[in-house]
N, C-alpha and C positions, 0 to 999 in steps of 0.2 A: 490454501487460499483463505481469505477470512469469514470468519465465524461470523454471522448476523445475530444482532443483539433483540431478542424477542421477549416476550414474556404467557403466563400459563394463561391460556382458553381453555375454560370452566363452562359450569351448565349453566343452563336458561336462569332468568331471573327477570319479575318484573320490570318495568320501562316507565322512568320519571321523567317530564319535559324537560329540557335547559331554557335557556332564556338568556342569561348575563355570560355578556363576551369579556374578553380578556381585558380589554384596554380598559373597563371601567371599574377595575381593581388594582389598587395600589400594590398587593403581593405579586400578579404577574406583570407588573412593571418590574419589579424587585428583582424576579425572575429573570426576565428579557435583558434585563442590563448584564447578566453572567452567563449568556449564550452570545457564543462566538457566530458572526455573520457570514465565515466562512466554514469550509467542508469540506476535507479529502478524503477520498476512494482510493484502494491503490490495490491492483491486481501484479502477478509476479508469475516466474514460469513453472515454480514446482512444487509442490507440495513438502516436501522438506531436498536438503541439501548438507554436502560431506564440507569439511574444511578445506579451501585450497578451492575449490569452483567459483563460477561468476552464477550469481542473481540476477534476471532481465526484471525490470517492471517497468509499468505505465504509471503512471498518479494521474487522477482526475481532482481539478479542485471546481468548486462552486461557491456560487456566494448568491445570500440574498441581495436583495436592492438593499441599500441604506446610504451612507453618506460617507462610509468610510470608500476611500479607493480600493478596487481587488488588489490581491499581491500578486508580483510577477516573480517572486522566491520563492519556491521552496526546496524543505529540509526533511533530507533520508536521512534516521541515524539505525543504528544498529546499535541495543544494548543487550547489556548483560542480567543474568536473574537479581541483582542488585543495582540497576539502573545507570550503571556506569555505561560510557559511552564508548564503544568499540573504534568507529569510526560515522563520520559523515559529512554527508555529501552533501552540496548546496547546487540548486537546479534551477535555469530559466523556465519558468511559467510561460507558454504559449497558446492563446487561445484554449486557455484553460485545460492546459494539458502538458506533460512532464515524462521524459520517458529517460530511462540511465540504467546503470548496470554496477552493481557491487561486486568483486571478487572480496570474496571472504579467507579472512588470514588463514592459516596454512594452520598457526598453532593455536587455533580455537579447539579447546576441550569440546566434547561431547556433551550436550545440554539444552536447553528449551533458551532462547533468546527470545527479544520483542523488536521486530521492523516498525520503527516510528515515521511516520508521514503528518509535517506540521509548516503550516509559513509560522513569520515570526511575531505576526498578529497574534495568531492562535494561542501563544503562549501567555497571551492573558488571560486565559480561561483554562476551565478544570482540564487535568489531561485526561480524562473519556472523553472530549469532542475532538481530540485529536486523534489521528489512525493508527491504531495499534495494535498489532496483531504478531502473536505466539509463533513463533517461530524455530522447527528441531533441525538442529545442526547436529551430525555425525563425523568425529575424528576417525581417520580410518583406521590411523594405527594405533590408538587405543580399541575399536573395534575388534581389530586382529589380534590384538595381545592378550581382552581378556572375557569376550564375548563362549570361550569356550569352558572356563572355569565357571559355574554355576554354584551359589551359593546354596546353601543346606535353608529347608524350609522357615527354621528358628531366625534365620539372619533375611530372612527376605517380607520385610512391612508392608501392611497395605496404608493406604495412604486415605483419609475420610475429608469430607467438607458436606457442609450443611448450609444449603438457602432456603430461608424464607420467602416464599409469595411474597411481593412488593418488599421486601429486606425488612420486615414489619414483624414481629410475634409478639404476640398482644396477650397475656393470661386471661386466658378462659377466650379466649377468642380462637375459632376454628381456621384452617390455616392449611392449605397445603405446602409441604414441606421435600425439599428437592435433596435427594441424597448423591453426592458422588465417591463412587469408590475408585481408586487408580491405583497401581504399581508406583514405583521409585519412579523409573520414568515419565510419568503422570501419563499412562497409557489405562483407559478404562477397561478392568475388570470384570465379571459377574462373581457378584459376592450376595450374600445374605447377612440377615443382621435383626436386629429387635433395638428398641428402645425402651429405655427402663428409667422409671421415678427413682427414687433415695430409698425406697423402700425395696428395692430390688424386685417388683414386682413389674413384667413388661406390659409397655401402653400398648403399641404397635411392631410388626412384624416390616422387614422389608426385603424385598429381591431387586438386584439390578441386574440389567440386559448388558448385554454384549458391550456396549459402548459406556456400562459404568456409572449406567444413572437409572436412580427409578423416584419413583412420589407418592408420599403416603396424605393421606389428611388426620392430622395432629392439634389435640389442645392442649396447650401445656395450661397447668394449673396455678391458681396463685402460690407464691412463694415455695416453687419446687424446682429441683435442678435434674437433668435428664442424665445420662451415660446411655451411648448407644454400645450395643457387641459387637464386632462385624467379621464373620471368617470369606475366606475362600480357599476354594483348594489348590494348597502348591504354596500359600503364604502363611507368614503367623497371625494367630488372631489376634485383633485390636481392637482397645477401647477407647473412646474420646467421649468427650465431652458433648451438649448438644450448643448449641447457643440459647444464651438462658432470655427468656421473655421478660419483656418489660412489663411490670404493674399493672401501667395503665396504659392509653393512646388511640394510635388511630392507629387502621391498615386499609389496604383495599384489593379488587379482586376485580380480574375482567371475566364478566360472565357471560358474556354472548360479543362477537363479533360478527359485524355483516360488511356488503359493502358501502355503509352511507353510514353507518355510527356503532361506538363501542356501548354495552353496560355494562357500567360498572358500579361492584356494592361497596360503597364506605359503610364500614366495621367502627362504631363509634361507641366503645361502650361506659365511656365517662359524658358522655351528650356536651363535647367541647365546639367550640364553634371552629369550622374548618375552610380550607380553601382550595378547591381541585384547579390544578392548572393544568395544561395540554400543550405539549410544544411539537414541535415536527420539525426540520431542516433548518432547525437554530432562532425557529420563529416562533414565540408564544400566541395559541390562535383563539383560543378557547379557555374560559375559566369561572368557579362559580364554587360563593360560599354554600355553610348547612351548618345546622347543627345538631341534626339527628342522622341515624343511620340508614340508610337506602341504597337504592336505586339509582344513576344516574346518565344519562345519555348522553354520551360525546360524540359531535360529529367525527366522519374523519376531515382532514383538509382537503382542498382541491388536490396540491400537489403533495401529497406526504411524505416525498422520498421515501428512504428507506424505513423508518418506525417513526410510532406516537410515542413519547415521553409522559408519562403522569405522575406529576410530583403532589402530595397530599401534605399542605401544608396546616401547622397548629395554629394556634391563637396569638402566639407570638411572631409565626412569621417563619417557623422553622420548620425543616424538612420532616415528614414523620415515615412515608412511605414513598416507595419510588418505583415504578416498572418500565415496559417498554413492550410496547409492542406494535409486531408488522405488521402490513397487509396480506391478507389471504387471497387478495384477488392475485390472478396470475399473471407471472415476470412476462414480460415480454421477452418472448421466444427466440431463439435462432434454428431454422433448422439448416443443417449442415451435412451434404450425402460427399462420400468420394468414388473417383470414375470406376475404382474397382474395390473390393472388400478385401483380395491379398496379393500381396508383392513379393519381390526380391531383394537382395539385397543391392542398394543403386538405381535403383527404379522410379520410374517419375510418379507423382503421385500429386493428383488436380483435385481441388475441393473447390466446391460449390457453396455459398452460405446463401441464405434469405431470411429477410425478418420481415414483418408487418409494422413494425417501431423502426423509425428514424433514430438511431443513434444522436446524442448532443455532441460526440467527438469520435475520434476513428479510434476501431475497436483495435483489444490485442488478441494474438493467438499465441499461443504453444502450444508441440506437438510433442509431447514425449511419453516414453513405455512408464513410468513413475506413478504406483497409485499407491495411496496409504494404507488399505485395507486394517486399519485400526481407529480408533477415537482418541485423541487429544482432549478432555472435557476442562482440563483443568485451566484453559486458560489465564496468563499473565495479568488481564482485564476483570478477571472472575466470569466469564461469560460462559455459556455451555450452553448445544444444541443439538435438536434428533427431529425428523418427524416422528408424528403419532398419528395414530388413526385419530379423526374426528377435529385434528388442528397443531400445535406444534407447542410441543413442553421444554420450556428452559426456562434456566434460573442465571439472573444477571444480579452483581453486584451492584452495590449503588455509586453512584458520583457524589463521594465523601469531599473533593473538593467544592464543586458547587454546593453541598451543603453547607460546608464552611463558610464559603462566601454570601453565603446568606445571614450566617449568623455574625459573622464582623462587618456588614455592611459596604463590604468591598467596592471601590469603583476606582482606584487609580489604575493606571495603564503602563507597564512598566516596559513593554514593549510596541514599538514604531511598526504602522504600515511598511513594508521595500516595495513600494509601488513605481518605482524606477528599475531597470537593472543596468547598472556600473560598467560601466566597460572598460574603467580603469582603475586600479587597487586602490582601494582606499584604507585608512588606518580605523582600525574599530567594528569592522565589519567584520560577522559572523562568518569565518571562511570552512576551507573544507578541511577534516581533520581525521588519522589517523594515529591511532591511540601505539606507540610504538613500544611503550613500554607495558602494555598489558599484559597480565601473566594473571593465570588460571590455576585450581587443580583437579585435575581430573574427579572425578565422582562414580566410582568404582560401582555403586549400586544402578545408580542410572546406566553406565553403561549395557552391563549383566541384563538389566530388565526392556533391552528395546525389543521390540517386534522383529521375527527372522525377516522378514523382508526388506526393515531398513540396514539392518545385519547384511546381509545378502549385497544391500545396492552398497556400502558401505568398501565391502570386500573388493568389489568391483569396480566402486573408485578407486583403490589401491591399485588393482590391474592396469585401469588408463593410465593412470598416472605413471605408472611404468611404461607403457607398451610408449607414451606419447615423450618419456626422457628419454628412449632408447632411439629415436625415430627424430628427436631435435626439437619436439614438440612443445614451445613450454607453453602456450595455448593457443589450439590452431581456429579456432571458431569463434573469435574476435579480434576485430580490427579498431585500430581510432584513428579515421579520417581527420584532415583539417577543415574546422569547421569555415564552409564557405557563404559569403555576406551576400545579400541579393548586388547586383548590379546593371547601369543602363547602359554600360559595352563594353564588350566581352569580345578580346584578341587573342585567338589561340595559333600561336606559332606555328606550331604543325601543318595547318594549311597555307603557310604563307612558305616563300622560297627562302633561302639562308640569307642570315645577315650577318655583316662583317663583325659587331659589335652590338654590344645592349642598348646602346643610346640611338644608336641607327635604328634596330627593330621598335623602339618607342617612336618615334618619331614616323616610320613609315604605318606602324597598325595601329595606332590612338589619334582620331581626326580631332577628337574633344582633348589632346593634352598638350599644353604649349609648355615647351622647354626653353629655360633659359639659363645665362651663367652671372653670377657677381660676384666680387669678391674671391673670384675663384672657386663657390661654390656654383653649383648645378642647385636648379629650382622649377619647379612644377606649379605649374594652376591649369583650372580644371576648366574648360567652354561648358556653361553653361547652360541647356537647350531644351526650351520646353515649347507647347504650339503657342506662337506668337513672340516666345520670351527669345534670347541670344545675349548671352551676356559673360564675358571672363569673371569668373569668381574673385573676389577679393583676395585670400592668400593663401600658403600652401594646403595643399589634403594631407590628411593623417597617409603619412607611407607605412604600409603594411608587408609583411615580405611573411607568408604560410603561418598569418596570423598573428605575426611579431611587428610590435610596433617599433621603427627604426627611428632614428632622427633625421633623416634626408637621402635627398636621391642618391648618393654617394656609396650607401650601401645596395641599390637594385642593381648601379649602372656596375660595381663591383661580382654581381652574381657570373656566372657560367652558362652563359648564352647557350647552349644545348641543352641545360637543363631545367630550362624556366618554359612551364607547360602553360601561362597564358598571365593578360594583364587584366584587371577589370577596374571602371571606372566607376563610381555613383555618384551621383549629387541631385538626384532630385529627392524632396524632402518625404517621401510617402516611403522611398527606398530604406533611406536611410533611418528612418523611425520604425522601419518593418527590421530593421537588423539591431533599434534599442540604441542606435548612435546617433540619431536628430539631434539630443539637445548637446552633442562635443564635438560635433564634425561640421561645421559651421561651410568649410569651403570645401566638403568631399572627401572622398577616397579612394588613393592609389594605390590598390592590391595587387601583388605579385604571388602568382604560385605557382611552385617546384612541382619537376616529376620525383624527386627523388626523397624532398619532404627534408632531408639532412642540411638545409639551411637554418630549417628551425629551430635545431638543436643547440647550432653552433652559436646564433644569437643569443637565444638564453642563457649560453655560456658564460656571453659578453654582459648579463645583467640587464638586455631590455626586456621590455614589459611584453608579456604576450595579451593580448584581446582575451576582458572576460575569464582572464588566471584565474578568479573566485568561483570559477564556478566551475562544475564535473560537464563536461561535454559526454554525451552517451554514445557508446564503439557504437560497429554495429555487428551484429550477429553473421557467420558466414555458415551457409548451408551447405550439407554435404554435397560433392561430385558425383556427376552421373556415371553409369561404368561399373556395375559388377567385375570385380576380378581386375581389371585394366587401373587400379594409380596402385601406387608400390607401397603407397602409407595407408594402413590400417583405422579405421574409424568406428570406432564402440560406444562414440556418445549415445544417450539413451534421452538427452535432452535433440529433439532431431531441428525443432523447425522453432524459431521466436521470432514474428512480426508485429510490433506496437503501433505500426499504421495505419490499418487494412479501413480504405474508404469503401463507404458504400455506396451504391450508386444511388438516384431518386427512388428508383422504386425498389431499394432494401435489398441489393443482391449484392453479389462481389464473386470471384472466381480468383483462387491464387492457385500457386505449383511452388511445390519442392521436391525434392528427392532423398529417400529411405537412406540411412547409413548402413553398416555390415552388422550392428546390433539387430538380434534377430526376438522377436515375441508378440506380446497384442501394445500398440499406442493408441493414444487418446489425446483425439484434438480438440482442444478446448478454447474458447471464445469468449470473452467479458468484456464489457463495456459498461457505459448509463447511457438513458436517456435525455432529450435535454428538462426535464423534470426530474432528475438526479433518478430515474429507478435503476438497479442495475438488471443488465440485461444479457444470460449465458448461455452460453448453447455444448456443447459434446457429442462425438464420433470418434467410432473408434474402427480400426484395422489392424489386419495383422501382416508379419514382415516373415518371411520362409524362406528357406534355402531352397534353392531353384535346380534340380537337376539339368 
């Protein structure tokens, strides 16, 4: 799941008053105009995944007030360690919320990807306010083929990176300095290491933890270049480079957090005149010149979402330092108990959730045995996180685009709000894409250096993946329904006695459809019926036939009268704008749908238009059957349970059911959401699944 972008809480330090807010400085104008007004969140169901499976998530978007309209698009892409685009997905926005499902190609190598979550506004701005987050995919049968071949210590590199406190190193300026050490894999390490001037004499010593990171406090000197040593055991030792300190500048340093304000010390040791700005959920709220070194007091905001941004701008207007950091006050909880702590295999299994936070949108769940029991630090974003005793240490890279755009002066818009969604293809529009000719090559080392247990889960997708060809299986735990439009009447044949013909059953279960003939065609309009209103609509409705739009009744009255599972009519205008087709359905719509769903196919055959082609409608998830021992096909999924709609009731509860597959070990049911103050808000439980004598 994603990393939160934070930054280093330091010790006590005096407290200077603020005074001057944001608006009444020209730099955080400068600022505001390169933060994007909107925001996505996006939670998923697993912590890494093999090639060949489906990815569930949810996206949550938000947006400040302003003047631009919210977007009702958005855009899943899937890229590669070189930013090429794998494939993506294009998604109806609904009350601020997005939910869809990737299967991931089959012949994706083994390696770290980035899940990008962006509308197409967003793409006027730096990509860090877009969602982005590091992503390990595991081939199984590179897995299998070379996970056993272990290379000789001499061939196996550790891998270094260096952050500076606010990405700022200042000569002669004090600094703590963020080390990460990782394998090929970019799996964190515990390694040792020292830091050495030109003279080969060491400044500082360092140890990293388990997860690959430690922090030292480092002054680099004027005009001196660093080399750090770094061993561990089991790999070769390595030398790099430090990142070498600038001259002169600014930096800064958060040194006390509370709940009501940060301090923080600008480090000023050319005494330049400076400018701190404060931004939070795309809003600049707070900011304030100096030109000596101090002490400074930022509030937090009312609503701070997820982190404070603090950009330390020079005299010219440019970026010099950058951090980010959360709040320490605490997420709003879920607590989540189940009816029992272990099962069987097929067994039902009831959870309870309660929170004291109103959700701003219905949470997601997944239930599966999948835990990473390692660190990822290296993130694609540069971002890396741990707690600590006393507050929470990471090192984030900066947002080198918004710097730029500070320095060019940026402000065209090269990308359009989609504050409509389409219901008909249009030319020019950003559709959904599958990259068909991507080709990869494996990466021998990364493989070698994954953790056994993605090793392990790896191996074991290779099993399904067998156990489910041999059984006819090519994925039994997704379905994609036809997506159905609201309607104000709805005739389902089933309850009605047989009728001779399809024109007959129109005619006897639609009291609002009057049929006629000209020309030799057959023609439809809709009775119009609201309190007070009656009136025949002007001319035909869009004919729909399982989401396919036809040219006339000619093709419904041509359907197979046994197989047509019901007709539905709209035309009232609240209907019709809740389905995104108010402003092109002007006389309503005539929808037919199949039991059998294979009308749809054969229309597209014929080249019409299906409703909404641009966009990825999301399956939905099918949960295992009840029945230890009792179905004859086999189920080892380890992903058990994925729901992205779970309401809560007023007072913060909810109650679902599912039931246990024949994978047997401990799962963990996990809970995300935000609030409607964008906080995110998660909860975890866990059981276990046994063979039941």
């Amino acid at each position: 799941m994603r990393i939160t972008k934070q930054l280093f809480i330091l010790l006590l330090a005096p407290l200077l008053s603020y005074s001057t807010m944001a608006q009444q400085l020209p730099e955080a104008g400068q600022v505001q105009a390169l933060l994007s007004e909107e925001r996505v969140q996006l939670v998923h169901s697993q912590p890494y995944y093999a090639a060949g499976e489906r990815l569930w998530f949810t996206a949550f978007l938000s947006k400040i007030p302003s003047n631009i309209p919210p977007s009702k698009t958005l855009y899943v892409e899937l890229l590669d360690a070189r930013e090429q685009v794998i494939l993506r997905q294009r998604l109806i926005v609904e009350e601020g919320k997005a939910s869809g499902d990737i299967l991931l190609p089959e012949n994706l190598p083994t390696g770290t990807y980035t899940l990008l979550a962006t509308t197409n506004w967003m793409r006027n701005y730096s990509k860090d306010q877009q969602y982005r987050e590091p992503l390990l995919i595991v081939n199984a049968g590179e897995v299998a083929a070379l996970h056993t071949k272990k290379p000789a210590e001499a061939n196996k590199p550790v891998q270094v990176q260096f952050f500076p406190e606010s990405n700022s190193l200042v000569a002669g300026v004090a600094t703590k300095l963020a080390v990460v050490v990782t394998n090929a894999a970019g799996v964190g390490i515990t390694a040792s290491g020292s830091i050495e001037n030109s003279a080969g004499e060491t400044v500082v010593h360092f140890q990293t933890d388990k997860s690959g990171l430690a922090t030292v406090d480092f002054t680099p000197a004027p005009q001196e270049q660093y080399q750090a040593q770094v061993q561990a055991e089991g790999y070769a030792p390595g030398r790099v480079s430090v990142p070498e300190a600038k001259q002169s500048g600014l930096s800064l340093a958060v040194e006390e957090q509370t709940a009501e304000q940060l301090r923080v010390r600008i480090n000023n040791p050319s005494s330049w005149r400076y400018t701190l700005v404060a931004e939070a959920g795309g809003k600049v709220y707070f900011s304030q010149r100096g030109n000596a070194g101090g002490a400074i007091a930022v509030p937090w905001p009312a609503e701070a979402g997820e982190a404070v941004r603090l950009l330390l701008l020079n005299p010219g207007g440019l970026v010099e330092a950058e951090q980010q950091v959360a709040q320490r006050q605490k997420q709003p909880l879920l607590s989540i108990s189940t009816d029992r702590q272990q099962y069987g295999p097929r067994q039902q299994v009831t959870v309870t959730v309660q929170t004291t936070h109103a959700p701003g949108a219905p949470l997601a769940v997944a239930v599966t045995s999948i835990k990473p029991d390692f660190t990822m630090p290296l993130a694609i974003n540069s971002t890396l996180g741990r707690n600590a005793e006393g507050g929470q240490l990471v090192a984030a890279g900066p947002d080198q685009e918004l710097w730029a755009g500070l320095v060019s002066g940026k402000t065209a818009m090269a990308h359009g709000v989609e504050s409509l969604v389409d219901a008909f293809v249009k030319d020019g529009v950003n559709m959904p894409f599958v990259n068909e000719s991507y080709r990869a090559v494996t990466d021998t080392a990364f493989v070698q250096a994954l953790p056994e247990n993605v090793v392990q889960y790896a191996l074991q997708q290779r099993n399904r993946t067998r156990i489910n060809e041999a059984y006819g299986l090519a994925e039994a735990h997704a379905t994609a329904p036809v997506p159905r439009l609201p309607a104000d009447r709805v005739a389902r044949l089933d309850e009605y006695i047989t009728f001779d013909n399809v024109e007959e059953a129109l005619r006897e279960t639609t009291t609002n459809l009057r049929l006629g003939k000209k020309k030799g065609r057959h023609r439809a309009r809709l009775l119009y019926v609201a309190p007070g209103v009656k009136r025949m609509m002007k001319g035909e409705p869009i004919y729909l036939i399982d989401g396919v739009v036809v040219k006339g009744m000619e093709e419904i009255l041509a359907l197979d009268l046994n197989d047509i599972s019901s007709f539905e009519l709209t035309w009232m205008e609240e209907k019709l704008y809740a389905a995104n087709l108010g402003h092109v359905a002007d006389n309503g719509i005539l929808a037919v749908y199949t039991k059998s769903g294979e009308a749809r196919d054969k229309l597209r055959e014929k080249g019409y238009a299906t409703l909404f082609e641009q966009y990825n409608r999301p399956r939905v998830f099918v949960a295992a059957a009840p029945g230890a021992g009792t179905s004859a096909t086999p189920d080892f999924r380890q992903l058990v349970y994925w729901e992205p709609q779970l309401r809560l009731s007023s007072d913060g509860k909810a109650t679902f059911s599912f039931f246990t597959t024949d994978q047997t070990g401990d799962f963990s049911i996990r809970i995300q959401g935000i609030t409607a103050d964008g906080l995110p808000v998660t909860g975890e439980a866990t059981y276990q699944v046994r063979l039941v004598k």
